[in-house]
Kinemage of the C-alpha trace (Angstrom):
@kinemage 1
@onewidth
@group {chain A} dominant
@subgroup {mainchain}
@vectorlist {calphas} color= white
{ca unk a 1} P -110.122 168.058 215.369
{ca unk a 2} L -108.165 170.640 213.582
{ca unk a 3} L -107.237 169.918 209.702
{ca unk a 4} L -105.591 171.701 207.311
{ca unk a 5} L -106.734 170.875 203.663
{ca unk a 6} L -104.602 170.202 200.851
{ca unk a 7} L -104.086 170.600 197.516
{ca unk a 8} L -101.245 168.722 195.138
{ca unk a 9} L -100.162 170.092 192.027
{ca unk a 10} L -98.149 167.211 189.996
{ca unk a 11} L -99.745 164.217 189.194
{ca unk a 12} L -96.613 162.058 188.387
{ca unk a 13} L -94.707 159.294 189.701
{ca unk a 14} L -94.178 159.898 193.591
{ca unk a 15} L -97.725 161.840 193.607
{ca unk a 16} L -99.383 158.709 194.508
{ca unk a 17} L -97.252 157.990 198.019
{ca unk a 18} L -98.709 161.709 198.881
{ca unk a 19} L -101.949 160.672 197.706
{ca unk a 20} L -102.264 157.137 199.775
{ca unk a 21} L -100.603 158.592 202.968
{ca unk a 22} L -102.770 162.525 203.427
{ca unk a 23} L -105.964 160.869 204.347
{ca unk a 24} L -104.297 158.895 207.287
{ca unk a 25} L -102.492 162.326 209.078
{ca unk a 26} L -104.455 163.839 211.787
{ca unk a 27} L -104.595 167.378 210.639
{ca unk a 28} L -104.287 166.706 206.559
{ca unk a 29} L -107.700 166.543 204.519
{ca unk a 30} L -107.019 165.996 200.835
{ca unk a 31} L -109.327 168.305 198.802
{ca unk a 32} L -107.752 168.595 195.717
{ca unk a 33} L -105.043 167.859 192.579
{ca unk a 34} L -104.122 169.126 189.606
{ca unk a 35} L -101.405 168.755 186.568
{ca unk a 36} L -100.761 170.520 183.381
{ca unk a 37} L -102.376 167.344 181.862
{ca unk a 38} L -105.810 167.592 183.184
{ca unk a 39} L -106.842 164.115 181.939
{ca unk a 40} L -103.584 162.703 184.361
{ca unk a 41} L -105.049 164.789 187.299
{ca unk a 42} L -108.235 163.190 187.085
{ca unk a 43} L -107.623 159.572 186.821
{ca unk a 44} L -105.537 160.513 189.841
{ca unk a 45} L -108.439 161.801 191.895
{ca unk a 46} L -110.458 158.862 190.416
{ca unk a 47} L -107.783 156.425 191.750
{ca unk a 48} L -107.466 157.776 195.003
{ca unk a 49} L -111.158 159.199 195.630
{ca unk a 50} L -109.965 163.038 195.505
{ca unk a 51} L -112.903 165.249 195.794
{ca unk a 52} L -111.509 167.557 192.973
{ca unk a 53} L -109.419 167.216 189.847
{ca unk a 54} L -108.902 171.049 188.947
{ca unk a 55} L -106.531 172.974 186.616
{ca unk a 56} L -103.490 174.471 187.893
{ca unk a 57} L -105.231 177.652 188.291
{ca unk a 58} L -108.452 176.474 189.558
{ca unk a 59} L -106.525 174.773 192.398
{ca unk a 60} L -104.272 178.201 192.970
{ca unk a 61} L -107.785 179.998 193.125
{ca unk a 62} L -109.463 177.422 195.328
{ca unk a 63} L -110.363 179.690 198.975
{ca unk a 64} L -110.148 176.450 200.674
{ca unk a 65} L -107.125 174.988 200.432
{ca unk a 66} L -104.624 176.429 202.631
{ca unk a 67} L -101.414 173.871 201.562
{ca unk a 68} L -99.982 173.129 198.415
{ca unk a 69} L -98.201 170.339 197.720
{ca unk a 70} L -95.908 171.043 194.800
{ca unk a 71} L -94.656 167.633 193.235
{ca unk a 72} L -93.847 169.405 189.789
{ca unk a 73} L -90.486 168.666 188.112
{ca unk a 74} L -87.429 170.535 189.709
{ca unk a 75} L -86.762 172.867 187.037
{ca unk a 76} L -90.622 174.056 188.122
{ca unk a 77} L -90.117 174.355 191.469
{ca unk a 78} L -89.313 177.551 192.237
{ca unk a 79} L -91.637 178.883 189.576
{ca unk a 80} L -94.799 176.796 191.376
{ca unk a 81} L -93.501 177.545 194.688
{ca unk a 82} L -93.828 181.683 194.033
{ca unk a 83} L -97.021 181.032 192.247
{ca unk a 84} L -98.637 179.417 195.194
{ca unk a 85} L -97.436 181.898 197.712
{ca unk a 86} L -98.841 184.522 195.757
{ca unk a 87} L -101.812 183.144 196.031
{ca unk a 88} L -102.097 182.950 199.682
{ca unk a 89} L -101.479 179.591 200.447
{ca unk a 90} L -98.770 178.091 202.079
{ca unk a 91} L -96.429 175.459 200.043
{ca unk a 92} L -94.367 171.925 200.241
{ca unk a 93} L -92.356 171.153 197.738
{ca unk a 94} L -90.679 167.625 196.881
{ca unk a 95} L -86.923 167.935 196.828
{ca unk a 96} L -84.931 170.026 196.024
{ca unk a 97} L -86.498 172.924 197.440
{ca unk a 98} L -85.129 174.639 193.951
{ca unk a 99} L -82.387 174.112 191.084
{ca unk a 100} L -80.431 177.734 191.978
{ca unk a 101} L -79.837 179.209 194.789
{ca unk a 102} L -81.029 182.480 193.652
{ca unk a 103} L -84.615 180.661 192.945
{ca unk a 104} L -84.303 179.460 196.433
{ca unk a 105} L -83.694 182.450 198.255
{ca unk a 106} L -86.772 184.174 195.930
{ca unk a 107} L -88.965 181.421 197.536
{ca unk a 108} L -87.825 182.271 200.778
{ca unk a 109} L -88.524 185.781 200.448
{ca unk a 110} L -91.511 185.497 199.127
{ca unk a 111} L -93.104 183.416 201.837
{ca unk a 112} L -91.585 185.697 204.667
{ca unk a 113} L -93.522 188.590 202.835
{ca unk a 114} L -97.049 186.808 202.336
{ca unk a 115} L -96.144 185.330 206.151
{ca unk a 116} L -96.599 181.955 204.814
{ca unk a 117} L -94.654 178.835 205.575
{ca unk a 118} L -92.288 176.752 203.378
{ca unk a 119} L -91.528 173.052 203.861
{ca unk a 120} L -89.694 170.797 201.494
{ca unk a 121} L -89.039 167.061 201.300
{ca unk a 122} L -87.257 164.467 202.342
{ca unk a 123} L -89.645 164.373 205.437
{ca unk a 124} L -87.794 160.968 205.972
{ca unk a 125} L -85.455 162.114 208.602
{ca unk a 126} L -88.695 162.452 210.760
{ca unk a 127} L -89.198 158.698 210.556
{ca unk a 128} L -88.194 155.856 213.219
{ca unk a 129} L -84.951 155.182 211.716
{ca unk a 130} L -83.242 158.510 212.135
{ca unk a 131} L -85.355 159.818 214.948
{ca unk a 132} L -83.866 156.642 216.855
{ca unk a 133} L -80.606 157.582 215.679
{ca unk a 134} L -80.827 161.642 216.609
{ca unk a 135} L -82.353 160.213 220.116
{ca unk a 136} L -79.097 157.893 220.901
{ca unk a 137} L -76.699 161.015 220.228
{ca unk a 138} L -78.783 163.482 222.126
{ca unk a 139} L -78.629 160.963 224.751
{ca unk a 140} L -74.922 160.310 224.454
{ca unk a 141} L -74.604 156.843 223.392
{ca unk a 142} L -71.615 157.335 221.165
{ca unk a 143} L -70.095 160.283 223.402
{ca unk a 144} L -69.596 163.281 221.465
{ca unk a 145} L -69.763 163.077 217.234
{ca unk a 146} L -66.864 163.357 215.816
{ca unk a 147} L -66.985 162.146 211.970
{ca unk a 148} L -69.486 160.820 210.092
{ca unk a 149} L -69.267 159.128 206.326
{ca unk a 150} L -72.461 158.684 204.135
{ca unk a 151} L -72.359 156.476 200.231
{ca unk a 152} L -75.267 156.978 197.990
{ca unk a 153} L -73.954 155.008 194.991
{ca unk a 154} L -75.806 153.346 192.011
{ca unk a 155} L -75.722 153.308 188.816
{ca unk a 156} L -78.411 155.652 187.548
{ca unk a 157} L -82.255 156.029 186.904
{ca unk a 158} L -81.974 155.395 183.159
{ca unk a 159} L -82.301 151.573 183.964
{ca unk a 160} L -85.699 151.700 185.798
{ca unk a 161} L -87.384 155.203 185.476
{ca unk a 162} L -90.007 155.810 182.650
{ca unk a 163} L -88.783 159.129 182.330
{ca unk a 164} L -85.117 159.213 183.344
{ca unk a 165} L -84.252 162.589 181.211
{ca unk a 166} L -84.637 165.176 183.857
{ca unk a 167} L -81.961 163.040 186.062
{ca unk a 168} L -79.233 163.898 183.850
{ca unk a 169} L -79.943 167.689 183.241
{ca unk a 170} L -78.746 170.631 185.203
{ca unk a 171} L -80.380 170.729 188.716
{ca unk a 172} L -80.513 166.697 188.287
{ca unk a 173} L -77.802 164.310 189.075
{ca unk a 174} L -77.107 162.101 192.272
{ca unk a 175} L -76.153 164.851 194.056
{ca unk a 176} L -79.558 166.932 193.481
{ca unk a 177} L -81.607 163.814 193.325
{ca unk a 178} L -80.387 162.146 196.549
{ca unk a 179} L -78.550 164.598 198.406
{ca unk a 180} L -80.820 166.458 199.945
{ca unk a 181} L -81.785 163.256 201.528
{ca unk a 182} L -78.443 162.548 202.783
{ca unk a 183} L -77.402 166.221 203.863
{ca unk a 184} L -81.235 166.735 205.674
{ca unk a 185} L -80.642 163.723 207.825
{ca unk a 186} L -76.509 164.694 208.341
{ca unk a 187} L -77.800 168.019 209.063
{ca unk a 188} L -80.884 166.521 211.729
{ca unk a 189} L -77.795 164.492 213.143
{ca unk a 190} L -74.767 167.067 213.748
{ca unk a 191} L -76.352 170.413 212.956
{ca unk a 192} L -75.350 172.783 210.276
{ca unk a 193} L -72.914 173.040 207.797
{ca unk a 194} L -70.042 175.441 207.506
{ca unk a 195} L -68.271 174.705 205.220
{ca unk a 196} L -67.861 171.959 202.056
{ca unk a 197} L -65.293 171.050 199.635
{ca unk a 198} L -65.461 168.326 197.011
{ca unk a 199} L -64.720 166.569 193.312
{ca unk a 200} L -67.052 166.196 190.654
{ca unk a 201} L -67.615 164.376 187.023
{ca unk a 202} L -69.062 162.807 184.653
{ca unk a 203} L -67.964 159.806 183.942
{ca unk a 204} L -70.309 158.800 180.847
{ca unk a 205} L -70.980 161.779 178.835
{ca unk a 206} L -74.341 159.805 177.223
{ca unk a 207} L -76.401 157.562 178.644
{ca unk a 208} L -78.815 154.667 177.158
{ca unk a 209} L -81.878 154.184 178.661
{ca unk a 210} L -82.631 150.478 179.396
{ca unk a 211} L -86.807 150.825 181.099
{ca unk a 212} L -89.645 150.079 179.030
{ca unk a 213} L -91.142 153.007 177.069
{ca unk a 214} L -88.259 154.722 175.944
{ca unk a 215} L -85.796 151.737 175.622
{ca unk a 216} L -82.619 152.728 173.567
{ca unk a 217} L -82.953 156.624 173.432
{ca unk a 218} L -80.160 158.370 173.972
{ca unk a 219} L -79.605 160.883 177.305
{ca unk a 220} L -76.640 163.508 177.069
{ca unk a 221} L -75.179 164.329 180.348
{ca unk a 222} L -74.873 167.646 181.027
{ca unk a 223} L -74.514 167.510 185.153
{ca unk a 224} L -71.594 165.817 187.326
{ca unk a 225} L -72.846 162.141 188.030
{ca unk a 226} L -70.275 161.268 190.553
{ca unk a 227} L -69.206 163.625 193.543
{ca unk a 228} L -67.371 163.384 196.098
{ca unk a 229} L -67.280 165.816 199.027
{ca unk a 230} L -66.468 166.847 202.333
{ca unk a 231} L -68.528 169.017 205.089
{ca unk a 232} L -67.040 170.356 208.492
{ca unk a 233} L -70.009 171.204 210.725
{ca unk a 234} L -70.702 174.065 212.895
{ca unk a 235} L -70.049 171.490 215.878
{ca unk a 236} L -67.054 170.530 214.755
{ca unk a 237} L -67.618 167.235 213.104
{ca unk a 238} L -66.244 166.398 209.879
{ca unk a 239} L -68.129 164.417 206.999
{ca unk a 240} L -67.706 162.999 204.076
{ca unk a 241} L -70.044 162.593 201.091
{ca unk a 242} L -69.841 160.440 198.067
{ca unk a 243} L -72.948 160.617 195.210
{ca unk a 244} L -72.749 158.475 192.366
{ca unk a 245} L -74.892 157.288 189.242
{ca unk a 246} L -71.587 155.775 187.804
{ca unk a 247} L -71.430 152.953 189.924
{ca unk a 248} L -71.829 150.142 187.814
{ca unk a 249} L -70.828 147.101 190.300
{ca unk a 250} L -72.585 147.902 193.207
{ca unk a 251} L -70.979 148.655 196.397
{ca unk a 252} L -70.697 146.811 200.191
{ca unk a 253} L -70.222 150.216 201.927
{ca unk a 254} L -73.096 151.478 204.487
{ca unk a 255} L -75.624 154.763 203.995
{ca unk a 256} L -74.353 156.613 206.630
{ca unk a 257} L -72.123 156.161 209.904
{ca unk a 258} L -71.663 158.331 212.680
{ca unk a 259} L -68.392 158.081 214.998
{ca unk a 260} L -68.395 159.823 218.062
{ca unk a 261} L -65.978 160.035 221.060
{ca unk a 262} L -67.694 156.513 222.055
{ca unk a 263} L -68.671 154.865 220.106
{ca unk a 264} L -70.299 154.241 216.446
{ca unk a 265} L -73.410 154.189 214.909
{ca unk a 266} L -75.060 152.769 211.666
{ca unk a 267} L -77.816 155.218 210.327
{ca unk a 268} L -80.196 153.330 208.126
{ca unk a 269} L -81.109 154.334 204.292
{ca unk a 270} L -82.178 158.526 204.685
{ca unk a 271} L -84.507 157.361 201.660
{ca unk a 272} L -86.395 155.241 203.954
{ca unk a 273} L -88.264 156.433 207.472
{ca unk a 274} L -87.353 152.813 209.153
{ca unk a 275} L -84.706 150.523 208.663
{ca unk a 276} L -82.280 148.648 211.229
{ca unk a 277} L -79.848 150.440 213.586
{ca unk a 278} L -76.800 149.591 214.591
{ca unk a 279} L -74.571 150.908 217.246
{ca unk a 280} L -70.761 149.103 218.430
{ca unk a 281} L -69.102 150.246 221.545
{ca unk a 282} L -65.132 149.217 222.385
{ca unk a 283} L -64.416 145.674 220.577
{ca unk a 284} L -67.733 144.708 220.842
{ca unk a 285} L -69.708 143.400 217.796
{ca unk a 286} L -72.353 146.135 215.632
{ca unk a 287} L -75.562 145.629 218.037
{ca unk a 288} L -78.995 146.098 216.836
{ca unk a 289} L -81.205 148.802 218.800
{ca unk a 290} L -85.214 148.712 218.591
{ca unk a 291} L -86.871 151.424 216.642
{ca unk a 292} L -87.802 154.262 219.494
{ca unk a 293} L -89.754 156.003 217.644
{ca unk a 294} L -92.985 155.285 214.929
{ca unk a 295} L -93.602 156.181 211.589
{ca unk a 296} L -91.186 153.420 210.076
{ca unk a 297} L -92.854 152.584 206.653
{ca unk a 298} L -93.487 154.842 203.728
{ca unk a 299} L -94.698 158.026 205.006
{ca unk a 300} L -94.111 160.394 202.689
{ca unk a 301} L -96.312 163.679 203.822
{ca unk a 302} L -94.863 163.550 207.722
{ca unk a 303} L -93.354 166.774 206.818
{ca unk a 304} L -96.309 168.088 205.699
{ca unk a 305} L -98.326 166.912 209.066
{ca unk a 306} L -95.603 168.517 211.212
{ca unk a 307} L -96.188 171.994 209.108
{ca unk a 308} L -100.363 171.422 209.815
{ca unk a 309} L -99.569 170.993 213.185
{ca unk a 310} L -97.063 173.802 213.669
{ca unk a 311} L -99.884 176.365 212.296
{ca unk a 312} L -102.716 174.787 214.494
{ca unk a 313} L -100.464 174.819 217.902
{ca unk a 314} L -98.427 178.374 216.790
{ca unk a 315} L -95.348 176.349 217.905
{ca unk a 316} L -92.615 177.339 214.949
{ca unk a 317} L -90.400 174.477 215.969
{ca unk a 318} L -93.172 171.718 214.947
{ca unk a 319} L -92.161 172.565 211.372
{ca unk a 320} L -89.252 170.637 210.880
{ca unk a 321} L -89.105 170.163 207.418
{ca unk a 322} L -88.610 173.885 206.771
{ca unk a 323} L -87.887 176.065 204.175
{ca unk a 324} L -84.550 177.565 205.725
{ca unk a 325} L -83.049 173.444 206.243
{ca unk a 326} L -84.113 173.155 202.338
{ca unk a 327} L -82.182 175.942 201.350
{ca unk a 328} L -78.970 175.120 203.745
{ca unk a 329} L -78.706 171.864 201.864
{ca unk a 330} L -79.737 173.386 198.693
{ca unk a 331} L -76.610 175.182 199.437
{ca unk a 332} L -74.578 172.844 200.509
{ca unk a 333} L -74.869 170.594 197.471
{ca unk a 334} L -73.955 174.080 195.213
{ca unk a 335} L -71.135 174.351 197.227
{ca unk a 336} L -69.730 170.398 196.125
{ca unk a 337} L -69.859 171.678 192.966
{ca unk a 338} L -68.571 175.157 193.406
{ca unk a 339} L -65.496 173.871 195.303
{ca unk a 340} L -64.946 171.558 192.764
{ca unk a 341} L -64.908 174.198 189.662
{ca unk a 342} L -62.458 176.366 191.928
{ca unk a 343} L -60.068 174.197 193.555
{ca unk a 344} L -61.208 176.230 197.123
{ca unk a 345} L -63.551 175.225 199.943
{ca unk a 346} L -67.233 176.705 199.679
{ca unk a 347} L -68.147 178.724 203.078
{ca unk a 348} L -71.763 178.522 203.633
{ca unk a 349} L -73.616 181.618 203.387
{ca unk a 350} L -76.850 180.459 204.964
{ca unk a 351} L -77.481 178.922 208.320
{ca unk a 352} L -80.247 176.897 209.708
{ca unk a 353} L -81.538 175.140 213.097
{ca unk a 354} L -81.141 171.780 213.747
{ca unk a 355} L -84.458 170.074 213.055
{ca unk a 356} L -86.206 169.493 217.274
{ca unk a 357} L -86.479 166.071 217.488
{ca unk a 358} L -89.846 164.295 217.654
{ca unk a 359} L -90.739 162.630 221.006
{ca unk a 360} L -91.192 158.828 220.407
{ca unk a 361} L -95.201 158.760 221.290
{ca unk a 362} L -95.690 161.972 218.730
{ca unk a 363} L -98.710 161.407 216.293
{ca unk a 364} L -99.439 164.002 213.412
């Protein structure tokens, strides 16, 4: 059988999902990772019995491994991204796919010079949860999708995250952390975006942080931490968005709901690949519907399997977690922003397919 083998460069905190979940896709061999703190990189490999703990460079220079992984802070991601590409080898990158637009479109360019691929997390809208969901509209359970509303709301990574800095710098916030979650699986749901408009702040201009390690330091705010926003789709549905760090009490209201000519539907947490669906028809009660489709726990790396088995097949539509989706919601979530700072919607520039769905017996 086919494999593609891997490399990971970023050693940190979501690294080790990656790590645990490679050896058990199909057409994924982990071969390598590495970090800019070569000690972290090999009590990684140690951990998770990775054949090789290299440098940055040594991994870039590696002949063998053919995808990169890049897990690297998001103020590095464009900079890894081009680096990789350069050297041959095609590249994932954890979300965002960049922190500018500009850095985006570079990566893009880049990859359709070197004719290389580019995939970028969340994979989650590949899991059961949302594949059930994208199933039931195809198949016209709630008629035709009309609206949809979607609530990521908390009250901010200072309280649990060793190193909750980055979160509250530009190219951080809720809207760059978890958005791209959110948008991927709107976008998987009711196609792409044309347009956005939105509200943004920041409600506390310094933040303590409460986790262990770094207890009682100080973080200044210097991106909107509460943003509201609305999309009107290409199919003519209209959504709206709210991302928050500034909500202190907690909140009652569902991830994301879909209302269509027919009926409704629940869509489970986008940061998750399972989770319970719900659909209510007429004056009926919410009903639960059974998972159609697999991959329901953590499987962070299905995005990655799809892009293996898109270059072993040659079919371009097995890579569903693709570098043109990344950089529709990269642009979408500048364009909250944007129409916020100008009082005027944000028309969308960029364009991408709606993700093909994954049949419910698909294994990669």
């Amino acid at each position: 059988m086919s494999k593609k083998k891997v490399g990971i460069i970023g050693c940190g905190n979501i690294s080790a999902a990656y790590m645990k979940n490679i050896p058990n896709f199909e057409h994924l061999e982990l071969l390598a990772c590495a970090d800019i703190d070569v000690d972290r990189a090999k009590a990684r490999a140690e951990e998770f019995n990775i054949p090789h703990a290299y440098t940055v460079q040594e991994l870039l220079s590696d002949p063998n491994i053919e995808i990169v992984i890049n897990l690297t802070i998001p103020a590095a991601h464009a900079e890894v991204c081009i680096q990789v590409l350069e050297a041959g080898k095609h590249v994932y990158v954890e979300k965002p796919l960049a922190v500018t637009r500009e850095e985006g479109l570079q990566i893009l360019e880049v990859a359709h010079r070197k004719g290389l691929l580019v995939g970028s997390a969340p994979d989650t809208f590949l899991g059961g949860g949302i594949q059930t969901c994208v199933k039931l509209i195809n198949d016209g359970w709630i008629g035709t999708p009309i609206a949809a509303t979607a609530f990521m709301m908390g009250k901010g990574h200072e309280h649990w995250h060793p190193d909750p800095e980055f979160y509250y710098a530009k190219g951080g916030g809720p809207m760059f952390d978890m958005g791209p979650y959110y948008l991927t699986a709107l976008v998987a749901l009711l196609g792409p975006i044309r347009r956005v408009t939105g509200s943004a702040a920041v409600s506390f201009p310094e933040r303590t942080i409460s986790s262990e390690k770094k207890r009682g330091q100080k973080i200044t705010v210097d991106t909107p931490t509460h943003i509201a926003g609305v999309l009107d789709f290409h199919s003519g549905a209209i959504a709206t968005l709210v991302t928050s760090f500034d909500i202190m009490g907690g909140t009652q209201l569902p991830n994301i709901e879909i209302y269509g000519s027919q009926g409704s539907l629940r869509v489970p947490d986008p940061n998750t690949f399972g989770g319970q669906v719900l659909i209510r028809k007429g004056g009926s009660d919410w009903e639960p519907i059974p998972l159609s489709h697999g991959y329901k726990e953590n499987h962070r790396g299905l995005g990655v399997a799809a892009m293996a088995e898109a270059l072993i097949s040659g079919q371009s539509d097995a890579h569903r977690a693709n570098g043109e989706l990344a950089y529709h919601v990269l642009e979408a979530m500048h364009g909250f922003h944007d129409a916020s700072d100008s009082g005027k919607h944000y028309v969308m520039q960029s364009s991408c397919e709606r993700p093909a769905p994954l049949s419910p017996d698909s294994v990669l």
